[in-house]
C-alpha positions in Angstrom: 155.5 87.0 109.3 152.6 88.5 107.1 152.9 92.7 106.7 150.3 93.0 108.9 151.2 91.1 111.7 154.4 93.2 111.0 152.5 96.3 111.6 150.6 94.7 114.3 153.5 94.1 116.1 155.4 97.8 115.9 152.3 99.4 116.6 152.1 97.3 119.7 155.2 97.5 120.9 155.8 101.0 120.6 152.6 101.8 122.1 153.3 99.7 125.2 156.7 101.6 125.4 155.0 104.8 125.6 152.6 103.5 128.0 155.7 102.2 130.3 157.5 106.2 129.5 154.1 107.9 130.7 154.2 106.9 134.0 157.2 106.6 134.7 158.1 110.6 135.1 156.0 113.7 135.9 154.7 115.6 133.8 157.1 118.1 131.7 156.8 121.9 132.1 154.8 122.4 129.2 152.2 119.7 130.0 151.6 120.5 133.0 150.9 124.1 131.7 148.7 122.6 128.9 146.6 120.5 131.3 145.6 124.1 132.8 143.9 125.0 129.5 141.9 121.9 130.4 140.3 123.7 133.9 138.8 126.4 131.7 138.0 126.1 127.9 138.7 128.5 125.9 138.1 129.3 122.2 142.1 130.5 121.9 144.8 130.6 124.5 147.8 133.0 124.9 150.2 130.5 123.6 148.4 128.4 121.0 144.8 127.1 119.7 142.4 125.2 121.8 142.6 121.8 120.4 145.2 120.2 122.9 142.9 120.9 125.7 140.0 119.5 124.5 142.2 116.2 124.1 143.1 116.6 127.5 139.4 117.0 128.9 138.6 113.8 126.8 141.1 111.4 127.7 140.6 112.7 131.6 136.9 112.2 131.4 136.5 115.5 131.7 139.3 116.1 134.3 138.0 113.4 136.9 141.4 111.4 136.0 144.4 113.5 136.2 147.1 111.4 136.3 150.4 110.9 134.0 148.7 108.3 132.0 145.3 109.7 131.4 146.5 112.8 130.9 148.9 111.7 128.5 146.9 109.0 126.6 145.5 111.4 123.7 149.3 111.8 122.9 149.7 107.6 123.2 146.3 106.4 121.2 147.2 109.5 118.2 151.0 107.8 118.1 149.5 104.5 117.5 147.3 106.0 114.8 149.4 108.3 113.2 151.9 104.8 112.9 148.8 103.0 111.0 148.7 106.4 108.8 152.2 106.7 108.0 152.5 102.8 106.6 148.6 103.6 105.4 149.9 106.4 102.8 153.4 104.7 101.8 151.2 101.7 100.8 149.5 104.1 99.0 151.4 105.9 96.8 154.2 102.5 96.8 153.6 99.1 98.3 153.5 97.6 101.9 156.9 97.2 102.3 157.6 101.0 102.3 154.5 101.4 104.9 156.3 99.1 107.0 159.7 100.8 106.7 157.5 104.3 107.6 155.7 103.2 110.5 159.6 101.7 111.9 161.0 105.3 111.3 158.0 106.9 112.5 158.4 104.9 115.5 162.3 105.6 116.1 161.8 109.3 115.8 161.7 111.0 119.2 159.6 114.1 117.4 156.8 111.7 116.5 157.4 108.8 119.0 157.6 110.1 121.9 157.4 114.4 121.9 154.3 113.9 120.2 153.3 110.7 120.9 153.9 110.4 124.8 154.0 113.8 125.9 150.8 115.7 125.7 151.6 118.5 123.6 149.8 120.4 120.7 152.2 118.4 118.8 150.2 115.5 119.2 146.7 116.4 117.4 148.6 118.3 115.2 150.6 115.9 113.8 147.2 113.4 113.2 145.4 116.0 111.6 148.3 116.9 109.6 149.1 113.1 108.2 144.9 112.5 107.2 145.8 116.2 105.3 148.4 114.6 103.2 146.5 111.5 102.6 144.0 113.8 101.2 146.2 116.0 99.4 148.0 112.7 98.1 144.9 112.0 96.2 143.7 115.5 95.0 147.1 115.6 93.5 147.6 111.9 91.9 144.6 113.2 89.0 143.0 109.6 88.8 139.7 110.4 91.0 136.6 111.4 89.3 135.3 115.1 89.6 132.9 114.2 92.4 135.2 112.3 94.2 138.1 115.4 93.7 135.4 117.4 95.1 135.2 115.5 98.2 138.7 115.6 99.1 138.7 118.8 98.6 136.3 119.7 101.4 137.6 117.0 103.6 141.3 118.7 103.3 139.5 121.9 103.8 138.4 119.9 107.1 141.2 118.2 108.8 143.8 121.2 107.6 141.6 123.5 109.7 141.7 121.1 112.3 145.5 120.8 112.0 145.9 124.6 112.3 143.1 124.5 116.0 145.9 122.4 117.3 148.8 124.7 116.5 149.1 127.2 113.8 152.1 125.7 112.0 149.6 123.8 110.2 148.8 126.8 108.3 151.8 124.9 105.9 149.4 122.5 104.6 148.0 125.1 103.1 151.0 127.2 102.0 152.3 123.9 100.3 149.0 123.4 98.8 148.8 126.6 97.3 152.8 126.6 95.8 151.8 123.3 94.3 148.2 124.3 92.5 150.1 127.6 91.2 153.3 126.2 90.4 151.6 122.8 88.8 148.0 122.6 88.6 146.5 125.6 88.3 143.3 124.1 86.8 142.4 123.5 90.5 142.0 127.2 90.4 139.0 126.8 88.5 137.4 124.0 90.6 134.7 126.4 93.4 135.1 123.3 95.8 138.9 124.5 96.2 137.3 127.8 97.6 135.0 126.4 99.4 137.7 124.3 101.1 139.3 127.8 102.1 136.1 128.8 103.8 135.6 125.5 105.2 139.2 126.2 107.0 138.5 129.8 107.2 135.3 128.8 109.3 137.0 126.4 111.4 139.8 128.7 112.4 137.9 131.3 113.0 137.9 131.1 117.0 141.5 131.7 116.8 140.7 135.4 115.3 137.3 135.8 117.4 139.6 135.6 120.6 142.4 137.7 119.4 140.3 140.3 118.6 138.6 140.2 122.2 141.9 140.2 123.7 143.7 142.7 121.3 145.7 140.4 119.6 148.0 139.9 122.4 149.1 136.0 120.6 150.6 137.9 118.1 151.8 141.2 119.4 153.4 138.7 121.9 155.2 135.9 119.4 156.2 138.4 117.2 158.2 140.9 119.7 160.1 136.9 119.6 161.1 137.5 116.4 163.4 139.9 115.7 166.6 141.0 114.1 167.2 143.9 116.3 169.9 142.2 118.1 172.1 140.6 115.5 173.0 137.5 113.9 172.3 134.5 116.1 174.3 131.6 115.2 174.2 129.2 118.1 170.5 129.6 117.9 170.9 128.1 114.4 172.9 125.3 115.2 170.7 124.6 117.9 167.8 124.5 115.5 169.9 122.7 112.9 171.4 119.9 115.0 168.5 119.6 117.5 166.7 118.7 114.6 168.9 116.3 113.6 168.5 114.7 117.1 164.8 114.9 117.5 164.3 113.0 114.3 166.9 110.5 115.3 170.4 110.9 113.6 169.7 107.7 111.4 166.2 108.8 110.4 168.4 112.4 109.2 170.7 110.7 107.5 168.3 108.2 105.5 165.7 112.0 104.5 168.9 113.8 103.3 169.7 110.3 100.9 166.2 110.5 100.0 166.6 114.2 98.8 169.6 113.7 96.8 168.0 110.7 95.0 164.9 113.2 94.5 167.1 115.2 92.8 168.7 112.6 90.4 165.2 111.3 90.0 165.5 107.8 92.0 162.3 107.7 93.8 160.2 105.7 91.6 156.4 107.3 92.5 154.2 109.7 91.1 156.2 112.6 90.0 153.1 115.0 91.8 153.4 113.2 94.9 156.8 114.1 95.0 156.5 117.9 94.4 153.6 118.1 97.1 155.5 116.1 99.6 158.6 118.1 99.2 156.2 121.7 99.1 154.9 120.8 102.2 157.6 119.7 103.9 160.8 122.1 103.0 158.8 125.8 103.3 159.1 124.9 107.4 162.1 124.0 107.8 163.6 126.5 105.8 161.9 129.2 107.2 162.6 128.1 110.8 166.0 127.5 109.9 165.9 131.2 108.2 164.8 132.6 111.6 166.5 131.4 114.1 169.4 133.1 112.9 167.2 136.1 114.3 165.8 134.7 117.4 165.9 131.3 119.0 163.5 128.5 117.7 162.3 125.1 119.1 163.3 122.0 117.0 160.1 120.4 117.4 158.3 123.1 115.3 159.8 121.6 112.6 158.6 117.9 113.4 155.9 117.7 111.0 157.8 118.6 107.7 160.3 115.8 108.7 157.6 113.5 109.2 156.5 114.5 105.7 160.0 113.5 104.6 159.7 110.3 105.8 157.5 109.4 103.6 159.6 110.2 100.9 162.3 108.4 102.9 160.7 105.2 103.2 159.7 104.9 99.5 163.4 105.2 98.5 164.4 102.2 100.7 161.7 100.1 99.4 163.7 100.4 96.3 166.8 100.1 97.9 166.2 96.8 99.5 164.3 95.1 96.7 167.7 95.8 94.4 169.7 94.6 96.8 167.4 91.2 97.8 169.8 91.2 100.4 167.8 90.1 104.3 170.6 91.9 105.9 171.2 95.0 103.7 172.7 98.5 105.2 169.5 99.9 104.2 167.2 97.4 106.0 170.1 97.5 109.1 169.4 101.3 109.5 165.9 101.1 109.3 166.1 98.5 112.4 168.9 100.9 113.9 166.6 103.4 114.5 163.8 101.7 115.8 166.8 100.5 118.7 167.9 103.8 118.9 164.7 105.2 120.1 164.6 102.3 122.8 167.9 103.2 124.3 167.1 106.7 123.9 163.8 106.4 126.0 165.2 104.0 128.3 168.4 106.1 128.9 166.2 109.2 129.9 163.6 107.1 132.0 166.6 106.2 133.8 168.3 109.4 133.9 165.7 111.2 135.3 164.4 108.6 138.0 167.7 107.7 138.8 170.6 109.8 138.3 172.6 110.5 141.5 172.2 114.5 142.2 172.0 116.7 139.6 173.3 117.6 136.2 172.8 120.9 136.5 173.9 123.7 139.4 175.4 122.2 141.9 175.2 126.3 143.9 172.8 125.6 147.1 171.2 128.8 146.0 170.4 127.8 142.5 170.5 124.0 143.2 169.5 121.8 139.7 169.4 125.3 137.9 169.5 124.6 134.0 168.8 120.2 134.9 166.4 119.8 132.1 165.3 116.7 133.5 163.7 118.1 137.2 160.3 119.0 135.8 159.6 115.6 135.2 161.1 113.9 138.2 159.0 113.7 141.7 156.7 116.1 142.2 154.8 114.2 144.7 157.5 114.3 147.2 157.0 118.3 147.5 153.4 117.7 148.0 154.2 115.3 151.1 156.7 117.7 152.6 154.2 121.5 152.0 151.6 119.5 153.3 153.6 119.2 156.6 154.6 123.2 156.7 151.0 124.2 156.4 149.4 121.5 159.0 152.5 122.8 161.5 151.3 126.1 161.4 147.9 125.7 161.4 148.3 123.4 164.6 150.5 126.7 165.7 147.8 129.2 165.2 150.1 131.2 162.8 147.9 130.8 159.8 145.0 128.7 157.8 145.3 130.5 154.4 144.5 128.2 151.3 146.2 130.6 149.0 149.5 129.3 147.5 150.8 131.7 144.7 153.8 131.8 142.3 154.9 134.5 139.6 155.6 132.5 136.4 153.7 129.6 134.5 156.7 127.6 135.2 157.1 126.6 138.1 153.7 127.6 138.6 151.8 125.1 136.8 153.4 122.4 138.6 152.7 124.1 141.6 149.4 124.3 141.0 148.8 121.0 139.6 151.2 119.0 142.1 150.8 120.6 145.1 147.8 123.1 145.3 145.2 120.9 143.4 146.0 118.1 145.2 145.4 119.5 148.5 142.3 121.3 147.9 143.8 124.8 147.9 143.8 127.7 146.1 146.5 128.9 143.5 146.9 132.1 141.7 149.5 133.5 139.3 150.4 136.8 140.2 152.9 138.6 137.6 153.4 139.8 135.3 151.7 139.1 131.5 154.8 137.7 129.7 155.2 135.6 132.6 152.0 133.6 133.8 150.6 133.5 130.2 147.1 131.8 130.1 147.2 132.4 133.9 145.9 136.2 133.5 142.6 134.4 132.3 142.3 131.7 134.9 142.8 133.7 137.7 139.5 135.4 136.9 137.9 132.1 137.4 139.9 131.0 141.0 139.1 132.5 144.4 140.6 135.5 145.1 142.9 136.9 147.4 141.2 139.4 149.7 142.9 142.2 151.8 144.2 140.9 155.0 145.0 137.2 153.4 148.1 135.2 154.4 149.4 133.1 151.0 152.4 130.7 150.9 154.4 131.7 148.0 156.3 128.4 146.7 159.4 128.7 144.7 162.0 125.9 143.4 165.7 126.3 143.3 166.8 125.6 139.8 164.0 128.1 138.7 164.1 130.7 142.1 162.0 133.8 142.1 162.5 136.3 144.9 159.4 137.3 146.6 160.7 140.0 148.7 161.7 141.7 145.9 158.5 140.5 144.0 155.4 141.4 146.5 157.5 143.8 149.3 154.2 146.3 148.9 151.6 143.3 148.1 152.3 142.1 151.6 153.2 143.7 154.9 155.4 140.9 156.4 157.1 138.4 154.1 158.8 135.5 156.1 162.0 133.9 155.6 161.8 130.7 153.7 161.6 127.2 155.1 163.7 125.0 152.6 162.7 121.9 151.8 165.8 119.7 150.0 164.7 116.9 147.4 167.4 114.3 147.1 167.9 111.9 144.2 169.9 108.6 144.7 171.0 110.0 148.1 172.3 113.1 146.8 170.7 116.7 146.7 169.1 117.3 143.8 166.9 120.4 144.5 165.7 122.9 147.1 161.7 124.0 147.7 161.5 127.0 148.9 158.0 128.2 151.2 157.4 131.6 151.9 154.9 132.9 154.6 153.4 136.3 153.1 151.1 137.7 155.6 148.6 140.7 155.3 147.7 141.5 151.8 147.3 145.0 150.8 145.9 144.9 147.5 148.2 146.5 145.4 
């Protein structure tokens, strides 16, 4: 089979896997927060840049199809992209048979594959604009392109990096590698007014993020960066959760073939352009090491990290080409591990599909009160069913007489955004997060544009279990009566799995 049919056939495949993943499970906490940037546009949001959104309103047709797969298919149609980019750069700066081993790793990391290629994260634009930044980079660097030609790259890195950092700031990287390699290497570039234009080009394109912090006090920042802190001590399992969860996320094989690829960096094995090498590895290893540096301070997410391993991989990919072709051996280690971690990303994705649709109970809390408590795999499983069983409540008790309120409300983003999204939207009602900043996030904003709650309204207040909030301690002087809870058990595989909880709160005061 030709290399392109090769490619053809990965692209395919892994694209029809994410395809299967997307609706087979709910959406995750954070995307169903994300798709709530979607219902009001925004030039900045509390917790990152605007691009995922407008992803969101595209693939949606602008929110008129809302669910899993449509939702998700930004994320699905960037990972089959970013797998033609990867192989599209290794041919590049190698030959086609490292493109080919890239876009098989790329597909057998879960960062890439499926955080950032099925779920709809900011992950996912990121991580498209970030690979067309290297491409670019790749050739400003390489020194064979005419002036007028440099110049152009130059503008269109200036382009797609700004568009890297409107889909989450850590793109800012591309930049900071950038800049250690012209100072440290090519400082001649220095000299070249297209370079600064580039910076304005960014500058310009970035500029919302500022616009919007300024309007709204620069509460991003003062925010993230009370996160960061070394006012309470060394914090070692938060670095071996961002070591080793790293390790995992990139798939275990894909680890172990980047660290091989460093060492044979350093004893000079990697046989391309000596400035492709330094750019690759200034892009990549300022991220890591810094996240690595602070979570010893405060905890970090593993996935922040993603792009610089993807970066890596590159690197990666060009070492086993070599590898292989010494060898001339079809069934090499090198070309077995390659394989291995394409098959480890099936199992992986198949294991969880299964694990969350099927497993009996929960693997969490198994305490009635906090039922499924710390089961990292509830957000994503069968939200529909608490739709069904709400929609019951609230027809009883309009039948009843006791109330017709549309207002259901919550006190935190999560579970609040599946609330809304789930159970709320769905039924044509009204939700609203009341609480406080740190805990609705983007919420604060979107209220402003939702009906409000009026003195003398009745609400349902809807609470889950493995994430319980209390709303007698909560609202006691929002509302003058607060009734007890009707709980609403969710089984799965015939055994209880979590609890719904729906609160009557009748009489708003206004406070």
């Amino acid at each position: 089979m030709k290399e392109n049919q090769q490619l053809t056939l990965i692209i395919a495949l892994a694209t029809l896997a994410r395809c299967i993943i997307a609706i087979s499970i709910c959406l995750g906490n954070d995307e169903v927060y994300y798709l709530t940037y979607a219902q009001h546009l925004q030039w900045n949001y509390f917790d990152h840049p605007p691009m995922v959104s407008l992803l969101i309103r595209l693939t949606t047709f602008n929110l008129n199809l809302t669910n899993e797969l449509f939702v998700r298919l930004g994320s699905i149609i960037f990972g089959a992209v970013n797998t033609y980019l990867i192989y599209y750069i290794c041919k590049g700066i190698k030959n086609k048979k490292a493109g080919l081993i890239a876009s098989l790793l790329y597909s057998g990391s879960l960062y890439s594959s499926i955080i950032a290629g099925v779920f709809i994260l900011p992950d996912s634009p990121q991580l498209f604009f970030w690979l067309i930044s290297i491409h670019f980079l790749i050739q400003i660097v390489s020194g064979t392109a005419e002036a007028k030609k440099l110049n152009n790259r130059l503008i269109l890195f200036g382009l797609f990096s700004g568009l890297c950092i409107m889909s989450k700031i850590h793109g800012t990287f591309l930049w900071v590698g950038f800049g250690l390699y012209i100072l440290c290497y090519k400082r001649v570039l220095l000299k070249n007014g297209y370079l600064y234009l580039a910076v304005l080009i960014t500058l310009l394109i970035i500029s919302p993020i500022l616009i919007w912090n300024i309007e709204n006090h620069f509460i991003t920042y003062t925010y993230h960066s009370q996160r960061v802190s070394i006012s309470r001590g060394i914090n070692i399992s938060g670095f071996f959760r961002e070591f080793f969860g790293g390790f995992f996320y990139n798939n275990p094989i894909n680890y172990f073939l980047i660290f091989c690829s460093l060492i044979a960096i350093w004893k000079n094995k990697i046989d391309i352009s000596t400035a492709v090498k330094r750019l690759l590895l200034l892009i990549s290893l300022p991220l890591i090491l810094l996240l690595l540096s602070i979570s010893f301070f405060r905890d970090t997410l593993p996935h922040w990290s993603g792009p610089a391993f993807v970066t890596l991989l590159i690197l990666a990919s060009c070492y086993i080409s070599d590898e292989i072709e010494k060898t001339k051996d079809r069934n090499s280690t090198w070309r077995k591990l390659v394989n291995s971690s394409y098959i480890l990303i099936s199992v992986i994705a198949l294991a969880g599909i299964l694990t969350i649709n099927f497993y009996p109970g929960t693997i969490g809390s198994k305490d009635e009160i906090s039922l499924g408590k710390k089961d990292f795999t509830l957000d994503m499983y069968d939200w529909n069913f608490f739709k069904t069983e709400f929609e019951k409540v609230r027809n009883k008790n309009i039948q009843s007489g006791i109330t017709k309120t549309t207002f259901v409300i919550n006190n935190k983003w999560f579970p609040g955004a599946h609330i809304d999204n789930y159970i709320a939207q769905p039924l044509g009602l009204d939700f609203i997060a009341l609480g406080k900043l740190e805990d609705i996030h983007t919420y604060d904003w979107l209220n402003a544009y939702r009906k409000q709650l009026k003195i003398g309204d009745d609400a349902y207040f809807i609470t889950v279990s493995n994430s319980f909030s209390d709303p007698n301690e909560l609202y006691k002087k929002s509302f003058e009566k607060i009734n007890p809870p009707i709980i609403i058990k969710q089984f799965r595989n015939k055994k209880p799995v979590r609890n719904m909880l729906v609160y009557l709160l009748q009489n708003y005061t206004g406070e």
